[in-house]
C-alpha positions in Angstrom: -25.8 -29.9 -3.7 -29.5 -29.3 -3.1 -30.7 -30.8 -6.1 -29.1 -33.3 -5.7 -30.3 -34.0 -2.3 -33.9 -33.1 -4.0 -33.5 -35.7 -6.7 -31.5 -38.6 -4.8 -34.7 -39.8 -2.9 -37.6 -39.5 -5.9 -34.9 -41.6 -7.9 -35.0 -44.0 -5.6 -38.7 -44.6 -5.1 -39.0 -46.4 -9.2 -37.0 -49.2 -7.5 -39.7 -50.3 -5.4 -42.5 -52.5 -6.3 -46.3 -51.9 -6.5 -47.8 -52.1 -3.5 -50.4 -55.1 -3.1 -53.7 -53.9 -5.3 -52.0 -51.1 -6.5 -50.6 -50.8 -10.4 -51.2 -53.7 -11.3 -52.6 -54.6 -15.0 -53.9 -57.7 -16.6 -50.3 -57.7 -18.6 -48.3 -57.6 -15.4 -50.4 -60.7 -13.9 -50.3 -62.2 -17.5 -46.4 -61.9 -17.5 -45.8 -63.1 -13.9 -44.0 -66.2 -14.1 -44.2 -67.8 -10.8 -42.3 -70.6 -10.0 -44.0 -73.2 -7.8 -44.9 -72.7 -4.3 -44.1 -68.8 -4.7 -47.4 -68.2 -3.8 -46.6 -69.5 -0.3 -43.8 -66.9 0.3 -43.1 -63.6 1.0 -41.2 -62.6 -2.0 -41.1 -59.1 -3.4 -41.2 -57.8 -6.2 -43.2 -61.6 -7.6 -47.0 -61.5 -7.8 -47.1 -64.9 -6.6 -49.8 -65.1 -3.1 -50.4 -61.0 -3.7 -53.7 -59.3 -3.8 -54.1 -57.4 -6.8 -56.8 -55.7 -8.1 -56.9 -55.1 -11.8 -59.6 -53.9 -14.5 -60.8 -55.7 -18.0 -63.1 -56.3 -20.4 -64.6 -60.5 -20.4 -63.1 -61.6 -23.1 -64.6 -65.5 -22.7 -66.3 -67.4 -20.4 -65.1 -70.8 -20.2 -67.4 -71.9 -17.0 -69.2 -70.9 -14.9 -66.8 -70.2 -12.4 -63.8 -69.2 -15.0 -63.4 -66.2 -17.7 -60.6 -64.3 -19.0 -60.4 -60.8 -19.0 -57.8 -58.4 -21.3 -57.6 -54.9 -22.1 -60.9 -53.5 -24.3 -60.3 -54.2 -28.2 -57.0 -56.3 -27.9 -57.3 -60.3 -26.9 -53.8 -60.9 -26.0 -52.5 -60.7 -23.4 -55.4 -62.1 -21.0 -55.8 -63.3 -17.0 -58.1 -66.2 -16.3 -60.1 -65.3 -13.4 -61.7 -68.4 -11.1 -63.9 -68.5 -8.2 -63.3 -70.2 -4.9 -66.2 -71.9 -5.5 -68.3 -73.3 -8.7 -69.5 -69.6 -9.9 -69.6 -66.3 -9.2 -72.9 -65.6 -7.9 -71.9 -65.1 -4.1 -69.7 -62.2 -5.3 -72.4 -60.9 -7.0 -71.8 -61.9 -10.8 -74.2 -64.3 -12.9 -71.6 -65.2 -15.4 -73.5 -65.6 -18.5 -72.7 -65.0 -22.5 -74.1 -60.6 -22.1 -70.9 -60.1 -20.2 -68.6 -61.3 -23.5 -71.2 -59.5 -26.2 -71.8 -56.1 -24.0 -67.9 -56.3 -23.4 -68.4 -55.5 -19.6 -65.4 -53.7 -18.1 -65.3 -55.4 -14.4 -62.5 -54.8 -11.6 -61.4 -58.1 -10.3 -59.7 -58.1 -6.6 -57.8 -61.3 -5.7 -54.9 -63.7 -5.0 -52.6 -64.1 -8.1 -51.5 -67.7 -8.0 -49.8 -70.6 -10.6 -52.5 -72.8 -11.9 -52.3 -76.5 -10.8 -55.6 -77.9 -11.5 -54.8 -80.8 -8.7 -53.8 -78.6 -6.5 -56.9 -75.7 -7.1 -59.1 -78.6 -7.2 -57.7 -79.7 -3.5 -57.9 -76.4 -2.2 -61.6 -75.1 -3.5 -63.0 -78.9 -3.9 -64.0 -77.8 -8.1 -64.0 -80.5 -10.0 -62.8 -78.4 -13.7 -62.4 -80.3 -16.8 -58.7 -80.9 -17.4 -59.6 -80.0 -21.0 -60.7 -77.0 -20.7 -58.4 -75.4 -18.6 -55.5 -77.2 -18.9 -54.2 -75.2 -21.5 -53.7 -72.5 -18.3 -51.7 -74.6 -16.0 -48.8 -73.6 -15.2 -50.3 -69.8 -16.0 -50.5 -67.1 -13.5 -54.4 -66.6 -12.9 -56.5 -64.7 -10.5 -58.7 -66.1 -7.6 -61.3 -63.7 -7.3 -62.2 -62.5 -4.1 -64.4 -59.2 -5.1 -65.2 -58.0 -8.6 -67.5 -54.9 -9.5 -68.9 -54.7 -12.7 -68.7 -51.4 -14.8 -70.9 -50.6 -17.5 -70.4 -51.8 -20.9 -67.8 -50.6 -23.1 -69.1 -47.9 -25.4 
């Protein structure tokens, strides 16, 4: 009876979701299918509206303001991280082609949200080319709000 009592509660805590910025991968935000408008809700366990904070290696930079980042070595599966505004440089990153070829490891903190380019275009005023990122909408992506920059990958 007391091991049960002992197990019954740890059991119980793989139910529960990451908490916001915690556990979270770049396959878990890759994976998130969120519906639209979910990022406007309270829903658990959905990404959708969350912070998260998550670790990669750049992969490619498609802007100045947008890159994907994935796990070191492996391109699939990947997050395309975007700026609020038209680069990175107020939070401290000069997005340039050294990031891809020193495959920098960074941690990205932000809001994981669907990609609408109309509607991210409202919201941040960035005019993006529906060429290049339209391949994402519809994707869940990360709006950065911090990112620190590790060393290269060895």
């Amino acid at each position: 009876m007391l091991l049960v009592a002992m197990v019954w509660p740890l059991a119980a805590c793989g139910d529960e979701a990451p908490a916001p910025g915690e556990n979270v991968t770049v396959e878990d935000v890759a994976e998130a299918e969120i519906p639209e408008g979910e990022e406007d809700q309270e829903r658990e366990p959905g990404l959708g509206g969350r912070v998260v904070t998550v670790q990669g290696v750049v992969l490619e930079i498609l802007d100045p303001g947008a890159f994907l980042i994935g796990d070191p070595g492996v391109l699939e599966p990947s997050v395309l991280v975007m700026s609020p505004s038209t680069d990175f440089v107020d939070l401290g990153l000069d997005v340039t082609d050294a990031l891809v070829e020193d495959e920098t490891l960074v941690g990205v903190t932000g809001t994981v949200r669907r990609l609408s380019l109309g509607e991210f275009q409202e919201d941040y005023a960035i005019p993006y080319d529906a060429e290049v990122f339209g391949e994402f909408a519809g994707e869940s992506i990360i709006v950065a709000e911090r990112i620190e920059v590790s060393q290269p990958v060895e």
